[in-house]
C-alpha positions as CSV (number, residue, x, y, z in Angstrom):
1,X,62.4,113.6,133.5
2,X,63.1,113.9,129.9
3,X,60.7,115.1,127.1
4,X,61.4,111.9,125.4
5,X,60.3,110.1,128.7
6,X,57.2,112.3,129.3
7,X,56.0,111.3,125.9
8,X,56.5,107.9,126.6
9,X,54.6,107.6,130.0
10,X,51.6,109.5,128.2
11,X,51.4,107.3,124.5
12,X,52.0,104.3,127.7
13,X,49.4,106.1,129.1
14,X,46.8,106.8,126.5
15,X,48.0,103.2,125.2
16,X,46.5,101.8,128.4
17,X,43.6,103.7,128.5
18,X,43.2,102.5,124.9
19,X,43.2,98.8,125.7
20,X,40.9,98.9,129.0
21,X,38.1,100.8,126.8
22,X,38.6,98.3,124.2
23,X,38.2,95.1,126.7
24,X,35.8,96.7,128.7
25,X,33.4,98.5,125.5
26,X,30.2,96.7,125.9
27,X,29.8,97.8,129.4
28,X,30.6,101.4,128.9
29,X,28.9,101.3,125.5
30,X,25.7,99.9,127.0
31,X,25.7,102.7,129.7
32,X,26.2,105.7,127.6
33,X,24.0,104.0,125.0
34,X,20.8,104.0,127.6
35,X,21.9,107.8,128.4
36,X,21.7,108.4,124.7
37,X,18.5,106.8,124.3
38,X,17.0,108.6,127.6
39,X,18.5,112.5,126.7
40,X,17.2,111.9,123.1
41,X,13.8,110.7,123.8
42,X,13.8,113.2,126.7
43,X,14.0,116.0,124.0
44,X,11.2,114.4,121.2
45,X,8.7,113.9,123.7
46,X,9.0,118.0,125.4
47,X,10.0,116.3,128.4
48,X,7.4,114.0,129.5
49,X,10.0,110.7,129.4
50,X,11.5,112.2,132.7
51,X,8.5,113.2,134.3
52,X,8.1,111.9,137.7
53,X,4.5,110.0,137.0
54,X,6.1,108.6,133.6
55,X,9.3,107.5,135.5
56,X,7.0,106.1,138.2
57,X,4.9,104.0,135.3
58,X,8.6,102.9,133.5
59,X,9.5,101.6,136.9
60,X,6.1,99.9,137.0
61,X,5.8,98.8,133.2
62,X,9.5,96.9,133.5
63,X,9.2,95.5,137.0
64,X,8.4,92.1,135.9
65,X,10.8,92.2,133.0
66,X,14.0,93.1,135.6
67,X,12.5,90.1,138.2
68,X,12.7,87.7,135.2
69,X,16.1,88.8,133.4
70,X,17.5,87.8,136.8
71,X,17.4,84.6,136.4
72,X,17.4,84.4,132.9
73,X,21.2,85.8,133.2
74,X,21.9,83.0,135.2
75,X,20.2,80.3,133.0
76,X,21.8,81.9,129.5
77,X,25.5,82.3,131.7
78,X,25.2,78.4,132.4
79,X,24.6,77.9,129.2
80,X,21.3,77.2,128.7
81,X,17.8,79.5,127.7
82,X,14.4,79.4,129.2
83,X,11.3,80.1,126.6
84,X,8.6,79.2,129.0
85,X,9.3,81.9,131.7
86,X,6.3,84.3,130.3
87,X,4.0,81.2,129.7
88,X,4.7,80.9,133.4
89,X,4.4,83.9,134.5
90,X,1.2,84.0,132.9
91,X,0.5,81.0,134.8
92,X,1.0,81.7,138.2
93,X,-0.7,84.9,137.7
94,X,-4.3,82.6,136.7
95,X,-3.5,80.5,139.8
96,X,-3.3,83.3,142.1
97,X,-6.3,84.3,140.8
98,X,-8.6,81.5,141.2
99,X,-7.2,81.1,144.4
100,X,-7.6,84.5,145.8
101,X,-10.7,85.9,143.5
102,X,-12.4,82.4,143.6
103,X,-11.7,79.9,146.2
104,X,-11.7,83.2,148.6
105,X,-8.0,81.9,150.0
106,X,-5.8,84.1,152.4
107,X,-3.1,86.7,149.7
108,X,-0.4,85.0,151.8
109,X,-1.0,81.6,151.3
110,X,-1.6,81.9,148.0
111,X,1.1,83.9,147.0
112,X,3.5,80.9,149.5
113,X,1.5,78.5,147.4
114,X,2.5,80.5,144.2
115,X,5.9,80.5,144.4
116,X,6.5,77.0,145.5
117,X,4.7,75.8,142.3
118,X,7.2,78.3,140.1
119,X,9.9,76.2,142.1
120,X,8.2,73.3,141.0
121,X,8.0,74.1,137.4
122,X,11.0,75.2,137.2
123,X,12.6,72.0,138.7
124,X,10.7,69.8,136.3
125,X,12.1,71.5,133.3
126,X,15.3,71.2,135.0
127,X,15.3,67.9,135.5
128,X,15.0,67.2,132.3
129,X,17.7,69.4,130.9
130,X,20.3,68.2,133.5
131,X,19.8,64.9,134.2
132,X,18.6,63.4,130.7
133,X,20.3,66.0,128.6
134,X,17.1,67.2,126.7
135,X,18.6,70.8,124.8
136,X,16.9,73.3,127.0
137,X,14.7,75.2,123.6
138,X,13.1,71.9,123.5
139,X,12.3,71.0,127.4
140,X,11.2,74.8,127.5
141,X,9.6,75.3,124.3
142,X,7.3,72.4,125.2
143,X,6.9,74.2,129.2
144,X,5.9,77.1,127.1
145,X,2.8,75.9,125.4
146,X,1.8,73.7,128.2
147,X,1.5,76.3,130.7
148,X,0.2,78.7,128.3
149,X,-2.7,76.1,127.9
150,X,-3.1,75.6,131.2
151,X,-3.7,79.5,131.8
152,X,-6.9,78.6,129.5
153,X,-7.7,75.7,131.5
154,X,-7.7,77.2,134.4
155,X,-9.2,80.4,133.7
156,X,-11.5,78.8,131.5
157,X,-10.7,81.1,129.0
158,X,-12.4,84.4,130.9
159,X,-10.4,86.8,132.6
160,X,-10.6,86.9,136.6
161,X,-10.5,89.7,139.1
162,X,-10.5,92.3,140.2
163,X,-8.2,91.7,143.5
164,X,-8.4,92.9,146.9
165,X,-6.4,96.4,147.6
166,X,-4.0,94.0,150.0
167,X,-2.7,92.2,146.9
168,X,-2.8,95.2,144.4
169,X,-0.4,97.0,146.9
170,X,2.5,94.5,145.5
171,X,3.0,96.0,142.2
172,X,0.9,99.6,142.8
173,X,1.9,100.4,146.1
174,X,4.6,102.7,147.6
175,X,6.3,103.0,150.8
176,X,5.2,105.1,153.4
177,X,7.2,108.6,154.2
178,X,8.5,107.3,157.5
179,X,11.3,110.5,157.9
180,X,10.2,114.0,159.2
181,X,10.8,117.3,156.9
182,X,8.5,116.9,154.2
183,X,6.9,119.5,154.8
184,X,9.6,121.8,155.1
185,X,10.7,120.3,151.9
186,X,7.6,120.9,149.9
187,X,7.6,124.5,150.6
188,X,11.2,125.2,150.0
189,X,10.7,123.2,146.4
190,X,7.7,124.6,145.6
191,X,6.5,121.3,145.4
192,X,2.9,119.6,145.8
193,X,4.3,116.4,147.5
194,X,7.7,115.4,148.3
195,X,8.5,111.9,149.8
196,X,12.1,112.5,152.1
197,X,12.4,108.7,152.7
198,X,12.7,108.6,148.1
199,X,15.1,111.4,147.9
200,X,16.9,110.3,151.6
201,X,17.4,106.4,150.0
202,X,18.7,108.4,146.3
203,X,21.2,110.1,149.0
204,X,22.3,106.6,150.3
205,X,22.3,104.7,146.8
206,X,25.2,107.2,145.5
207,X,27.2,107.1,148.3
208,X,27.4,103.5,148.9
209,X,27.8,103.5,144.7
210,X,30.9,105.9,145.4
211,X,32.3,104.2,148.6
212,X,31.8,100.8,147.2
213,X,33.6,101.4,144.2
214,X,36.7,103.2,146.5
215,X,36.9,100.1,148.4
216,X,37.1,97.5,145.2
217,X,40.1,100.0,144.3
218,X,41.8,99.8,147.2
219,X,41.6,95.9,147.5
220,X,42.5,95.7,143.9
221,X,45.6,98.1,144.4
222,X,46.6,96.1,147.6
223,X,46.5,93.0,145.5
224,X,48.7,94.3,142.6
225,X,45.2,93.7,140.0
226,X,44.9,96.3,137.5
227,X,41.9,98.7,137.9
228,X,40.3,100.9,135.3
229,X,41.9,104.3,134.7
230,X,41.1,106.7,137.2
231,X,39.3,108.9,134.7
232,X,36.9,106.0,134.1
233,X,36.2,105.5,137.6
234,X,35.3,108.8,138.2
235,X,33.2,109.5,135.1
236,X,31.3,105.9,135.3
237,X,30.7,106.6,139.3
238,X,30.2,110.0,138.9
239,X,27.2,109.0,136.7
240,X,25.6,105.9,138.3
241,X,25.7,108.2,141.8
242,X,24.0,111.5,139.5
243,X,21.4,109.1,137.3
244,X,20.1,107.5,141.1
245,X,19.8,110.7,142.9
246,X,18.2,112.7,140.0
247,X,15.5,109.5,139.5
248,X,15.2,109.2,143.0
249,X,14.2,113.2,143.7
250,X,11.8,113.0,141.0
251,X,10.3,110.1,142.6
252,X,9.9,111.9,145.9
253,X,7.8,114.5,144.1
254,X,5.6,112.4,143.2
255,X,4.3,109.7,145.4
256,X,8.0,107.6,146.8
257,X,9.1,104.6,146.1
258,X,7.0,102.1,144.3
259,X,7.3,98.7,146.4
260,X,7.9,97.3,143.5
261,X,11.2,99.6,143.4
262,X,12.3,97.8,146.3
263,X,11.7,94.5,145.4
264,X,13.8,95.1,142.4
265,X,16.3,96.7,144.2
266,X,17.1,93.7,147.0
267,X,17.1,91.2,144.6
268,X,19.6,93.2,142.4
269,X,21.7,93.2,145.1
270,X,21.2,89.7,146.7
271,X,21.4,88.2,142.8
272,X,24.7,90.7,141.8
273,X,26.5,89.5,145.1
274,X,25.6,85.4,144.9
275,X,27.1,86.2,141.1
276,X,29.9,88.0,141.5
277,X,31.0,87.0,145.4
278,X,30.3,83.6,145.8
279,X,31.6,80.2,145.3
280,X,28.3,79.3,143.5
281,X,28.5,82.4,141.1
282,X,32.0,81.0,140.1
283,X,30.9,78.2,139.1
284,X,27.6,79.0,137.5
285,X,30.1,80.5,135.1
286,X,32.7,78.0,134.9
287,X,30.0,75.4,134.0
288,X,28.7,78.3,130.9
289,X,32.3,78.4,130.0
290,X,33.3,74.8,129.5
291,X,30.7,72.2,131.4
292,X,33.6,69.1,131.0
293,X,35.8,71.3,132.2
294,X,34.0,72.3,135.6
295,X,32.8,68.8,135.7
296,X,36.3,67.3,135.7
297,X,37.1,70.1,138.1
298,X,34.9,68.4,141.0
299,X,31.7,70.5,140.4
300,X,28.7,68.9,139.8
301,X,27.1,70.5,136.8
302,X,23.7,68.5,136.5
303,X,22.9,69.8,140.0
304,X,23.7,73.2,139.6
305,X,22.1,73.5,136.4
306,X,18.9,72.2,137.8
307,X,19.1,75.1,140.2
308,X,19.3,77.2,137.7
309,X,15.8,76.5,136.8
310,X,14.6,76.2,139.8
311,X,16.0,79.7,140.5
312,X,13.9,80.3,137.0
313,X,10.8,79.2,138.3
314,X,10.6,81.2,141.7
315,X,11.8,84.3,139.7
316,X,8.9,84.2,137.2
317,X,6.1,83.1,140.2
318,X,7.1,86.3,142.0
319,X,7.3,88.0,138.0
320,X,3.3,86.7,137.6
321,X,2.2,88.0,141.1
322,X,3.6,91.3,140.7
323,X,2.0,91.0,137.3
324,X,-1.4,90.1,138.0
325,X,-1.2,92.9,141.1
326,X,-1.0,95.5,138.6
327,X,-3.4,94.4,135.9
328,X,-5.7,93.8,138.7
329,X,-6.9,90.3,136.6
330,X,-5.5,87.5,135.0
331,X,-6.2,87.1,131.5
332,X,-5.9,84.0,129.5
333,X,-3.2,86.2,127.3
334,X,-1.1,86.8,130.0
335,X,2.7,87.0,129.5
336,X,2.0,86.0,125.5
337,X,5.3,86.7,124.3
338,X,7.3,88.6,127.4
339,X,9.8,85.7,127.2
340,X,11.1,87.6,124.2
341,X,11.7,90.5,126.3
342,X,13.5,88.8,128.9
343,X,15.7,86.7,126.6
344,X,16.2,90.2,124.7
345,X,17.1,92.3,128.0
346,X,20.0,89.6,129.2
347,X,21.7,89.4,125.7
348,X,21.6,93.1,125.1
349,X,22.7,93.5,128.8
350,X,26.1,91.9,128.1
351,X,25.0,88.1,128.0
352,X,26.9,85.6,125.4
353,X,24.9,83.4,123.7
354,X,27.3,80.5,124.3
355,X,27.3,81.0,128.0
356,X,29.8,82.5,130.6
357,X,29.9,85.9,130.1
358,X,27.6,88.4,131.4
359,X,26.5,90.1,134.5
360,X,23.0,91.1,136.9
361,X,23.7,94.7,136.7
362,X,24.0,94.5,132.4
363,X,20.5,92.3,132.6
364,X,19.1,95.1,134.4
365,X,20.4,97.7,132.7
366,X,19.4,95.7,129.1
367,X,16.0,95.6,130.8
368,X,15.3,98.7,131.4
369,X,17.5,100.0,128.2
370,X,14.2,98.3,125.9
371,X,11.1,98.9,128.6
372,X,12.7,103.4,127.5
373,X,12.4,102.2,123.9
374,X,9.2,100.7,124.4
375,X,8.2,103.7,126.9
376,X,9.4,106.6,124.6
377,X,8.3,105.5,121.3
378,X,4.5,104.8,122.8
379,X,5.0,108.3,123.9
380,X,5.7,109.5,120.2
381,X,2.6,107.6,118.6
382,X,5.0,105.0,116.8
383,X,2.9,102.2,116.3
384,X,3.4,98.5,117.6
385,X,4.8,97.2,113.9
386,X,7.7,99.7,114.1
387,X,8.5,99.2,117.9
388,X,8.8,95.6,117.0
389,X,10.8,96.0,114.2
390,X,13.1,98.9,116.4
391,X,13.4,96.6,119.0
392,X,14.5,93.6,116.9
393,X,17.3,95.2,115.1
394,X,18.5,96.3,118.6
395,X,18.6,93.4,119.7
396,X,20.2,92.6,116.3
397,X,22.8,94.7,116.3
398,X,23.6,93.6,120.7
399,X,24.4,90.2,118.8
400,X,26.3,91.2,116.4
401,X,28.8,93.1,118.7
402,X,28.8,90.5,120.9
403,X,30.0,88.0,118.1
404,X,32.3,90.5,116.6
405,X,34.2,90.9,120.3
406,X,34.9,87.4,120.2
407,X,35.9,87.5,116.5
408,X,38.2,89.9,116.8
409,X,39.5,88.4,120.5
């Protein structure tokens, strides 16, 4: 080969490399910016962001956010928003309350009963939006204050609790070490405690992370579909595989894996795959993308937009149990505002504002990109003006990207 030909096939090279980074720049740019973020407040607060109890309370702290920006991705990607889900939230929380703390009724009817009347809810808003046509800000702006009222109704205005252990294990319990060699491990650590099932399921994460992403090359190779640049693959896996078995051995010196961790993690999965795998994924975004279109196609759009907020509604039941678990009460005030931080989480995460575009891992990623603002800055003494105003021009500046991409598409 020529010199003249082994310049080409690298300025080809680099050219491709170029244009995949360009396409593909929110993703990588909202990775390495939550790697930024983490290293920096890592280093202003001596440390104590990536301590094992304070990663243990950011797990806890964002768990209802995460549940939530689940199936606000889905709503926002079929082109619509929710602004009730924390007025809900809030909601369900006071019901599970008065049923548990004051009508003495069994955790596991009540939390049954619970999430059948987030379904509920979130099927009469939907009904609304997809078979009458109502703009979804209004339908859910008006869900928003009547369930916010309702909280005071039904609480009276008092908070209630506390809650047995049984139904405070939801959001402050962790799974028990089930695998042998803890105590081998704690004494070649050093280490107090050491949970093997944490670090063993850290172990597991990565590898299915790295043989995962293998197996999407191969089938895309096979297929003749162009696949990042190798150098990509490797750095962005190499990563993602580190980041879960560093967090994960740092949980295992603590106390494990919250269940809330879990709960998290299946519906991650189970959400990612229905999004990314299935028929109904595919057209949850063709109806974002161009609802004529999909509705001239054969699907039908009014039903699967009323899903969408029925999905909605189960999502922020389970959100207001896990919620009220870990307050331990339900307080009139109850979800005041978290909507914001839902709606936030999915549009930083990737999500377009006019529907489409976006992805679960981005709203999970989005989430838990603001709950290390929120963590990190509480951890410096910034007061709650500033980290509003911080987390606004974040969110901001997510917006503005995301317009510019199109702009410039």
């Amino acid at each position: 080969m020529s010199v003249a030909e082994n310049s080409s096939e690298r300025a080809g090279g680099s050219g491709r490399i170029g244009a995949y980074l360009a396409a593909h720049l929110r993703e990588y740019g909202l990775l390495f910016a939550l790697i930024a973020i983490m290293a920096f407040f890592q280093i202003v607060t001596g440390g104590t962001l990536l301590k094992p109890i304070n990663l243990t309370n950011l797990l806890l702290q964002n768990s209802y956010i995460v549940i939530m920006a689940l199936g606000m991705l889905i709503v926002i990607v079929a082109g619509h928003i929710d602004l009730s889900v924390g007025s809900v939230m809030g909601f369900i929380g006071a019901l599970a309350a008065v049923m548990i703390v004051n009508w003495d009724m069994s955790i596991g009817v009540t939390m049954a009963t619970c999430i059948v009347v987030g379904a509920l809810i979130g099927g009469a808003q939907g009904y609304w939006i997809a078979y009458w046509k109502i703009p979804s800000f209004i339908v859910t702006l008006a869900g928003m204050l009547v369930f916010r009222g309702l909280s005071l109704w039904l609480l009276e205005g008092q908070s209630v609790g506390p809650f047995p252990r049984e139904f405070q294990v939801i959001a402050t319990g962790f799974v028990p070490d089930i695998l042998p060699g803890g105590e081998v491990m704690k004494g070649l650590l050093d280490a107090r405690n050491f949970n093997v099932l944490a670090f063993a399921m850290g172990i597991v994460a990565a590898s299915w992370v790295v043989w995962s992403g293998l197996r999407q090359r191969a089938h895309n190779k096979a297929y003749g579909i162009e696949d990042e640049p190798r150098a990509f693959f490797v750095a962005r896996t190499a990563i993602i595989a580190f980041a879960l078995v560093f967090i994960l051995y740092k949980l295992a010196t603590f106390r494990g894996l919250p269940n809330v961790l879990l709960t998290m993690g299946v519906l991650t999965i189970v959400y990612a795959f229905i999004t990314e795998r299935t028929v109904l994924g595919r057209r949850i975004y063709a109806l974002g993308g161009n609802e004529k279109a999909a509705k001239l196609s054969g699907i039908k759009t009014e039903r699967l937009t009323f899903l969408a907020f029925v999905n909605m509604g189960i999502l922020a039941a389970i959100a207001g149990l896990v919620f009220a678990a870990r307050l331990n009460t339900a307080t009139p005030k109850a979800g005041f505002a978290l909507e914001l931080d839902v709606i936030a989480a999915v549009f930083i995460g990737g999500a377009s504002m006019s529907g489409g575009v976006g992805k679960i891992v981005g709203a999970v990623v989005g989430a838990f990109l603001m709950g290390v603002l929120n963590n990190g800055m509480s951890i410096m003494g910034i007061g709650i003006d500033y980290q509003q105003m911080i987390k606004g021009l974040v969110l901001l500046a997510a917006v503005i990207f995301d317009v510019y991409n199109k702009k410039k598409g």
